[in-house]
C-alpha positions as CSV (number, residue, x, y, z in Angstrom):
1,X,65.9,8.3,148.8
2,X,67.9,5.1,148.6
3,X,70.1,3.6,145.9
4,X,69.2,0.4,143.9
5,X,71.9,-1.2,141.9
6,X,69.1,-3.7,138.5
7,X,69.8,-6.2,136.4
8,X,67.1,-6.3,134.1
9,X,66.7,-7.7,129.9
10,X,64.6,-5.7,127.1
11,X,62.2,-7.7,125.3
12,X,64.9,-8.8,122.6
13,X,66.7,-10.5,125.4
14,X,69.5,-8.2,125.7
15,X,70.9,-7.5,129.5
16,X,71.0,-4.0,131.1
17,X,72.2,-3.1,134.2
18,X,72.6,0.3,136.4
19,X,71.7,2.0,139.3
20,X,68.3,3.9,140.5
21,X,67.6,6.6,142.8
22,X,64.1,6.1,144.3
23,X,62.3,5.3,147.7
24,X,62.4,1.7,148.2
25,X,62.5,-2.0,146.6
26,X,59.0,-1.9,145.1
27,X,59.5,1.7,143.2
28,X,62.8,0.4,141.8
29,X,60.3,-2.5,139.9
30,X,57.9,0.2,139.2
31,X,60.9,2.1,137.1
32,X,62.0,-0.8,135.8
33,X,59.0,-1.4,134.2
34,X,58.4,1.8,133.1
35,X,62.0,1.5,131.6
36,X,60.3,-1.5,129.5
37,X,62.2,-3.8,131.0
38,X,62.2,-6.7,132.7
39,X,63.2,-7.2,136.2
40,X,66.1,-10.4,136.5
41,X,68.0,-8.9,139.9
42,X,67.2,-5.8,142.2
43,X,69.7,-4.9,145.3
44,X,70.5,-2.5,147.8
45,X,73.2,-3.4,149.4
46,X,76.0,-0.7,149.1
47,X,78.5,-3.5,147.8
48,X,76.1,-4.0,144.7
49,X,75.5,-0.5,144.3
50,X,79.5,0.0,144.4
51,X,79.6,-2.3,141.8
52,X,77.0,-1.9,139.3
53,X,78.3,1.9,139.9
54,X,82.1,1.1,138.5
55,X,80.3,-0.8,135.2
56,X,79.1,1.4,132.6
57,X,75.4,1.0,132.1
58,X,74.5,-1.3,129.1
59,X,72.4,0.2,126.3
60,X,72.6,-2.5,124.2
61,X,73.6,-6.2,124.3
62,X,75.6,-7.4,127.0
63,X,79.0,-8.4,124.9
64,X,79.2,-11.3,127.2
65,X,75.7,-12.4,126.1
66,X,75.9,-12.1,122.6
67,X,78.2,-15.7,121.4
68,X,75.5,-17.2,123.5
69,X,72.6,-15.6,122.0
70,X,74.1,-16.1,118.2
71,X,74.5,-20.0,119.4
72,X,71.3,-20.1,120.6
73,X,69.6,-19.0,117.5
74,X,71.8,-21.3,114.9
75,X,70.8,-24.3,117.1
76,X,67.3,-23.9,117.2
77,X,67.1,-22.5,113.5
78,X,65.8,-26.3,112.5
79,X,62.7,-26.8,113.2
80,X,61.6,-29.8,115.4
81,X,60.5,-32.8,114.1
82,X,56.9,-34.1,115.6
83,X,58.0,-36.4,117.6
84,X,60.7,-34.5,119.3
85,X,58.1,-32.0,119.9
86,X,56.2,-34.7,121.7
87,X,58.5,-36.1,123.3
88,X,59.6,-32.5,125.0
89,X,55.7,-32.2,125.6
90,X,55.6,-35.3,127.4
91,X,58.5,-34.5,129.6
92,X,57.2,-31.2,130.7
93,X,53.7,-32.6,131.2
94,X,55.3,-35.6,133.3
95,X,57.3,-33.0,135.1
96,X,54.2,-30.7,136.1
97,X,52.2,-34.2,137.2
98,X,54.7,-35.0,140.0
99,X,53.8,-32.1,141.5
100,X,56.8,-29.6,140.4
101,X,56.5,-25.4,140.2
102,X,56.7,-24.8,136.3
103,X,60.2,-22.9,136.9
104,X,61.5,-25.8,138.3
105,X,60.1,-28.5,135.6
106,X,61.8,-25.9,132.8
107,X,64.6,-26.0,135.5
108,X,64.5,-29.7,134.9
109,X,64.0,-30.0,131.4
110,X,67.8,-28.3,130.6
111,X,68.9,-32.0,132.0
112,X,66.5,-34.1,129.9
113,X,67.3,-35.6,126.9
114,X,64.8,-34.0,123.9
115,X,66.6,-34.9,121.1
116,X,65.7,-31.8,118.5
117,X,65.0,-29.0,120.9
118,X,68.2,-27.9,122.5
119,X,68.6,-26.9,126.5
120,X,68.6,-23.5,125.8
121,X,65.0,-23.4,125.0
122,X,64.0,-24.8,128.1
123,X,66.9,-22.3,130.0
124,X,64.6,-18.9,128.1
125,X,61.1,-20.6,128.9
126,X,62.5,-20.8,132.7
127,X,64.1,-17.2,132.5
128,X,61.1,-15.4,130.6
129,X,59.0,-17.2,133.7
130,X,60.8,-16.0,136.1
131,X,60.5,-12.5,135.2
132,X,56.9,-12.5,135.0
133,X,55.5,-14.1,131.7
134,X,53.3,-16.5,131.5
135,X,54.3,-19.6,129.6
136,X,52.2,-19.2,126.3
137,X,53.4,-15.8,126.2
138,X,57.7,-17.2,126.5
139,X,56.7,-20.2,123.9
140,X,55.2,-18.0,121.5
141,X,58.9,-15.9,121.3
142,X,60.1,-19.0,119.8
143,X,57.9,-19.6,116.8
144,X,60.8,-21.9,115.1
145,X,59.6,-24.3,118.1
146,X,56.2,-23.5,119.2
147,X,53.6,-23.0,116.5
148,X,50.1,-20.7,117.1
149,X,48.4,-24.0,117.5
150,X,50.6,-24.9,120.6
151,X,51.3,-21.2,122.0
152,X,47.3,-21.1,122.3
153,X,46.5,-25.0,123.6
154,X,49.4,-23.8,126.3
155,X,46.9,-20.5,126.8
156,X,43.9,-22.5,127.0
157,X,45.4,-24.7,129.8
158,X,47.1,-22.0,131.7
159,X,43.5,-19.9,131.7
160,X,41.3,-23.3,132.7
161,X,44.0,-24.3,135.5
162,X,44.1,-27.7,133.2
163,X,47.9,-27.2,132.2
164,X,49.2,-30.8,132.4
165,X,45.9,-32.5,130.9
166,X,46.3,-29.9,127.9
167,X,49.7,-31.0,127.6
168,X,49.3,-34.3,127.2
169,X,46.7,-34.2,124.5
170,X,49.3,-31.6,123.0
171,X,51.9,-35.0,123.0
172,X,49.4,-37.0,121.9
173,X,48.3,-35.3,118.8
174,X,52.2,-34.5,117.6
175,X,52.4,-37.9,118.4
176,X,49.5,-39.3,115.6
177,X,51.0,-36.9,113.4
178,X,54.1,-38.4,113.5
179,X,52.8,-42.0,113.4
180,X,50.6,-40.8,109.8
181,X,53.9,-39.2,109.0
182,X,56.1,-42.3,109.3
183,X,53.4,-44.5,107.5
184,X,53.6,-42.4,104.9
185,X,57.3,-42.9,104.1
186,X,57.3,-46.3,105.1
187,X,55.1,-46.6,101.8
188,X,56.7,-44.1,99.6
189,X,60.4,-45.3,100.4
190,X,60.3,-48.9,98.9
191,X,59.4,-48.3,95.4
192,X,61.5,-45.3,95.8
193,X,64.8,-47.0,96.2
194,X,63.6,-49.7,93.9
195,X,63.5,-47.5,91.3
196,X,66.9,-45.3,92.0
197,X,68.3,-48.9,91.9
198,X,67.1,-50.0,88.8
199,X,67.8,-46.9,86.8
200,X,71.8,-46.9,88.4
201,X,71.9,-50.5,86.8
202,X,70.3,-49.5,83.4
203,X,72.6,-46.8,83.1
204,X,75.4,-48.4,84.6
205,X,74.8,-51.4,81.9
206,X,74.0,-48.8,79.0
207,X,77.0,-46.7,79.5
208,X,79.5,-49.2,80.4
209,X,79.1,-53.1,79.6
210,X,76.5,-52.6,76.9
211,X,79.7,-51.2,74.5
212,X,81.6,-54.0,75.1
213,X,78.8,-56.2,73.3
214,X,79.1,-53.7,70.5
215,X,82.4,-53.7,70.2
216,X,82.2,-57.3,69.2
217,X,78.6,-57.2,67.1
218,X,80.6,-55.0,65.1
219,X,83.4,-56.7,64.3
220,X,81.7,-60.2,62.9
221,X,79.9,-57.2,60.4
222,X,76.3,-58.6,60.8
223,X,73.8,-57.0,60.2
224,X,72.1,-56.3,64.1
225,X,68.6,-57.0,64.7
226,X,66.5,-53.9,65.2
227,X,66.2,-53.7,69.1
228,X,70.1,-54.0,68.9
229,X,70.5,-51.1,66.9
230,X,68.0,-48.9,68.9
231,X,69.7,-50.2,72.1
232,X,73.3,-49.3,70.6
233,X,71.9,-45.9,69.6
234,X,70.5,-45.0,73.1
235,X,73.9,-46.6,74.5
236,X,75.7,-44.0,72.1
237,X,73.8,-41.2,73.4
238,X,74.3,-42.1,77.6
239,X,77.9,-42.3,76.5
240,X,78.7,-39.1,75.3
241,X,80.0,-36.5,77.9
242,X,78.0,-33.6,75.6
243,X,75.5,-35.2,76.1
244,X,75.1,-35.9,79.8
245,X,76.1,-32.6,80.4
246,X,72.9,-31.3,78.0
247,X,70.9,-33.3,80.1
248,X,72.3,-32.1,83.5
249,X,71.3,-28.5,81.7
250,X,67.7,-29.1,80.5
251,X,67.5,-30.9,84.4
252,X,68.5,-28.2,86.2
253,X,66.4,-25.9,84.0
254,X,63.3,-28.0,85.0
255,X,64.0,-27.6,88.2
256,X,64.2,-23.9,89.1
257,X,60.8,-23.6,86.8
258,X,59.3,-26.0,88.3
259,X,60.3,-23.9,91.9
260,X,59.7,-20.9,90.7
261,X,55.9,-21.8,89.0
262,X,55.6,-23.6,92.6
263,X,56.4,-20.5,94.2
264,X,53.5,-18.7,92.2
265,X,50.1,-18.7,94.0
266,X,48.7,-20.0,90.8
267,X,51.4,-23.1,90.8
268,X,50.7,-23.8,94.2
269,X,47.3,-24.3,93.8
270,X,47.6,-26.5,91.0
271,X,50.1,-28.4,92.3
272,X,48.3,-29.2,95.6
273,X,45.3,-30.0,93.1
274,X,47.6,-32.5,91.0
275,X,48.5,-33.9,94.3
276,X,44.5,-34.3,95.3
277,X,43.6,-35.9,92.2
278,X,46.8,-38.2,91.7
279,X,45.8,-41.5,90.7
280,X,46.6,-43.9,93.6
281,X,48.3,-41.5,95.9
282,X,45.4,-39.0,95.6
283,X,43.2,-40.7,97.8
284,X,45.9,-40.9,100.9
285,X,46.6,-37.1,100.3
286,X,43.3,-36.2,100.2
287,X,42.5,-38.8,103.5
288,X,45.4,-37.5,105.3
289,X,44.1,-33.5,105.2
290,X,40.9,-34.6,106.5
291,X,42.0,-36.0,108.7
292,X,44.5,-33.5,109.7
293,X,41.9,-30.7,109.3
294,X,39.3,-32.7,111.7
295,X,42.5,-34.0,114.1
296,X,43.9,-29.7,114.7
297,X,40.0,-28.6,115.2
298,X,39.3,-31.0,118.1
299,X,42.1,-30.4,119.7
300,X,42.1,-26.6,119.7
301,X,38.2,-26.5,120.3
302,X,38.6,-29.3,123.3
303,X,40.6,-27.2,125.0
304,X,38.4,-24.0,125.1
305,X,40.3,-22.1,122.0
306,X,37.9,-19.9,120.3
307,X,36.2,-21.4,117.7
308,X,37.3,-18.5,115.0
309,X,40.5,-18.9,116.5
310,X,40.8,-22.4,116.3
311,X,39.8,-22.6,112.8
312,X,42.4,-19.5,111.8
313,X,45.2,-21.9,113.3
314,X,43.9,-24.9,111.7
315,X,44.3,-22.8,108.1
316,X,47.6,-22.2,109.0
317,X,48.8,-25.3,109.4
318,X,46.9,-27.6,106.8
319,X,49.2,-27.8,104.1
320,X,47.2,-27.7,100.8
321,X,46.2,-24.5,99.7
322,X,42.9,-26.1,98.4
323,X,41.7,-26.7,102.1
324,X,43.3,-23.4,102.9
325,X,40.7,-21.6,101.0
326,X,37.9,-23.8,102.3
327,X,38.8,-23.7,105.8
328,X,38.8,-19.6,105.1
329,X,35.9,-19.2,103.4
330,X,34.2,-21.3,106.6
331,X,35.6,-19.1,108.8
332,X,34.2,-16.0,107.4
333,X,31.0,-17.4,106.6
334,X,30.9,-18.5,111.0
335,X,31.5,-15.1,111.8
336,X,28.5,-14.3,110.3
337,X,26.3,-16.4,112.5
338,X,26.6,-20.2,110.2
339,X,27.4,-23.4,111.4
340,X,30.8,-25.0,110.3
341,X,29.2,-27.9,108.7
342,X,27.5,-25.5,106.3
343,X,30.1,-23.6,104.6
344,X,31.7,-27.0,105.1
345,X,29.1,-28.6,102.8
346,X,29.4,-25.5,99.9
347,X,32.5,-26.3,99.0
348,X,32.1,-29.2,97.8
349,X,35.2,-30.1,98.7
350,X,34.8,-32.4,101.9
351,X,33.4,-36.1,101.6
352,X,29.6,-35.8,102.8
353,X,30.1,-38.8,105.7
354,X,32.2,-35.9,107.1
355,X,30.0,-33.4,107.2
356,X,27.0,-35.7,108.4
357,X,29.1,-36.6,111.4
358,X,29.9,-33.1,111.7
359,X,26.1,-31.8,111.1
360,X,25.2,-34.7,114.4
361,X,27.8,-33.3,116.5
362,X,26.6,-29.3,115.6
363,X,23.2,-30.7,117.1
364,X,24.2,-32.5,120.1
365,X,26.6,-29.9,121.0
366,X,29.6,-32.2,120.8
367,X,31.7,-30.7,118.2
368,X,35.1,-31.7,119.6
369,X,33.7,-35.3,120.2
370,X,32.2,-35.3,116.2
371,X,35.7,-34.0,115.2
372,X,37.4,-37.1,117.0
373,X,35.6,-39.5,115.3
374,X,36.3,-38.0,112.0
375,X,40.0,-37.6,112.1
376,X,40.2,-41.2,113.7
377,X,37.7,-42.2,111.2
378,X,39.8,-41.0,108.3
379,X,43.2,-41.8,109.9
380,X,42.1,-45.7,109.7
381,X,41.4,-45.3,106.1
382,X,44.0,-43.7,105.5
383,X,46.4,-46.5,107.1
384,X,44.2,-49.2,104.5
385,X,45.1,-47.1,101.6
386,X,48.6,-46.8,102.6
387,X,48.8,-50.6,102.5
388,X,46.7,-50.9,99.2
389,X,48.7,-48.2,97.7
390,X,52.2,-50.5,98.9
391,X,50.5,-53.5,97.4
392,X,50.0,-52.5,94.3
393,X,53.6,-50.3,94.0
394,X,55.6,-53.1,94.4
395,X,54.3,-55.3,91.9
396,X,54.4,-52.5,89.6
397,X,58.2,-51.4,90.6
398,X,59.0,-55.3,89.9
399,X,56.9,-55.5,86.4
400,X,58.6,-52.2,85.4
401,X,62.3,-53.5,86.7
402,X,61.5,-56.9,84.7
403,X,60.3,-55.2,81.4
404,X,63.5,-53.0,81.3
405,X,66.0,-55.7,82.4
406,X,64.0,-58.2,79.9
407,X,64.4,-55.2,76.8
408,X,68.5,-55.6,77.3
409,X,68.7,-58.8,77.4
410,X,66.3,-59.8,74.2
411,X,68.6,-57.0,72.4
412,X,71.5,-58.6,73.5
413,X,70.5,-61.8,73.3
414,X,68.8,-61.0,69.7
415,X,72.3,-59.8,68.4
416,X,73.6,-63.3,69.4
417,X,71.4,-65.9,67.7
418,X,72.0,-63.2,64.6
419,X,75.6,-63.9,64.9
420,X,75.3,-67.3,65.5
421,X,72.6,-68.0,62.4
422,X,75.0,-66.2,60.0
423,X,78.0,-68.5,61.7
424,X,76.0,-71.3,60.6
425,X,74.9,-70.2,57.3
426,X,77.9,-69.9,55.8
427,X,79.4,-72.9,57.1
């Protein structure tokens, strides 16, 4: 029998180290494993076996281990945005192209900028590699990071021998996401800080300058013209402290309903179905989960995921609860020998020019080719509603601005030619 001094880490990443008594090098990895551990270090020199002899054995987690681990996990407790994840996909996949082991490309990727997705990640994917696991299998200890939909695109291409093709469609569909994404804000943003403006300057002028007029309507005694009275009345009201803090109460009371009702399956649902049917912005919701939905299918189902597989990640990750319940209600009825199109169809939820091109693909065997052309399909409609939907917003967000600015100054104004008629009359 011969001495081996380990240094092995437990599935929770914790280190462990100590000596064994068997036969030679390969036994020691066969106890290890037993132990339910994984292998990092195993010698048997007499030196190591001194030394891991003086240590006490770890039975927990190594003390010199655990800052680290704790400042791993507060800097990857944000979740990456899209196009970080893309560009760490495209990194990794432009890494493995040139020809590098996958331990060295991780190796790699601790020196690479990926703004979003700290060096530590890359450090564990190398170090859970190393020890044996295959990549899917380190990524999908890191959910914050990795979703199901990328652990089992990683599987797919680790299981066809296709890793850095399947990685680059991975970069390319975070990165379509990310483009809908920004087009998205890019079109909400406008009106919104055109409307935060203009109510800061109505209140500002309500609260603030609009007294000042009053204060000298008032004094002439004239009688004020109606608008001038209703505006001095709401001016009266933004003025009081009472009141302001009334409103901040009834706000915040809004609020946490609204969250909690939003929380409720019941809320969520009709929520997402507000959001479906929203005049204007309906239509690019509705546009943007189809093509979302068709978008996650192909690129699961392209890359040889299951097709109950595929459509269980796709579920998950489509945000409407709506779709949820379709997409789940497809996936039971494929189990039982249907097409997708079909259950597809029932719902009645889907537009029928997407479940035409989907019926054409079913019968030419092309699914992931029929899926393509629907999300791209739908993501080209969706960027012509985006700019009808702008279009229209900011003539609206400047009529609005120019009723409300127009209302102060006719009351104003209004309480002016009062004055100055009354002036003249009794001269």
């Amino acid at each position: 029998m011969a001495q081996f001094a380990y240094k092995a880490r437990r599935r929770s990443g914790e280190v462990v180290t100590g000596v064994l008594d068997v036969a030679d090098r390969p036994a020691a990895l066969l106890q290890i494993e037993r132990l339910g551990l994984f292998p990092v270090h195993v010698d048997g020199s007499k030196a190591s076996v001194a030394a891991a002899a003086e240590k006490p054995a770890d039975n927990g987690a190594s003390k010199s281990l655990m800052p680290a681990a704790f400042s791993n996990s507060f800097r990857t407790r944000r979740k990456p945005k899209l196009q970080e994840l893309a560009t760490f996909t495209q990194q990794l996949a432009n890494l493995l192209k040139c020809g590098m082991p996958l331990t060295v490309a991780l190796g790699s990727m601790t020196h690479l900028e990926s703004k979003g997705i700290p060096s530590s990640v890359s450090k564990e994917l190398k170090q859970e590699v190393m020890e044996g696991r295959s990549l899917s299998d380190a990524m999908s200890t890191q959910p914050r990071i990795f979703s199901d939909l990328y652990v089992n695109m990683v599987r797919a291409g680790e299981q066809s021998g296709a890793l850095v093709e399947v990685l680059k469609r991975l970069a390319d569909h975070y990165e379509r996401f990310a483009e809908v994404q920004s087009k998205f804000v890019s079109a909400l943003i406008y009106p919104a800080v055109v409307a935060c403006v203009g109510v800061v300057i109505i209140i500002f002028f309500m609260t603030f300058m609009l007294p000042k007029f009053m204060t000298i309507f008032e004094g002439l005694k004239v009688e004020l013209p109606l608008a001038t009275r209703i505006l001095r009345s709401i001016s009266h009201f933004f003025g009081s402290i009472l009141n302001w803090f009334i409103m901040g109460l009834v706000g915040s009371a809004i609020v946490v309903l609204f969250v909690r009702f939003k929380s409720t399956p019941q809320g969520k649902r009709k929520i997402d179905h507000w959001k479906m049917n929203a005049p204007v912005l309906g239509r690019a919701i509705r546009l943007n989960l189809f093509g979302q939905f068709a978008r996650t299918l192909s690129t699961l189902l392209v890359n040889g995921v299951p097709v109950l597989t595929a459509l269980k990640i796709t579920e998950e990750i489509v945000p409407n609860v709506i779709v949820k319940e379709a997409i789940a209600k497809t996936r039971e009825e494929v189990t039982d020998g249907k097409t997708i199109a079909q259950p597809l169809g029932t719902s009645k939820l889907f537009p029928q020019l997407m479940i035409d091109l989907l019926k054409i693909g079913e019968e030419t065997g092309d699914v992931p080719g029929a899926l393509q052309n629907i999300a791209e399909t739908y993501e080209n409609e969706l960027s012509i509603q985006l700019r009808v939907m702008t279009n229209l917003i900011e003539p609206a967000m400047i009529i609005v601005m120019a009723i409300g600015v127009g209302g102060l100054l006719f009351s104003v104004l209004s309480a002016m030619f009062a004055i100055t008629s009354t002036i003249s009359a009794g001269k």
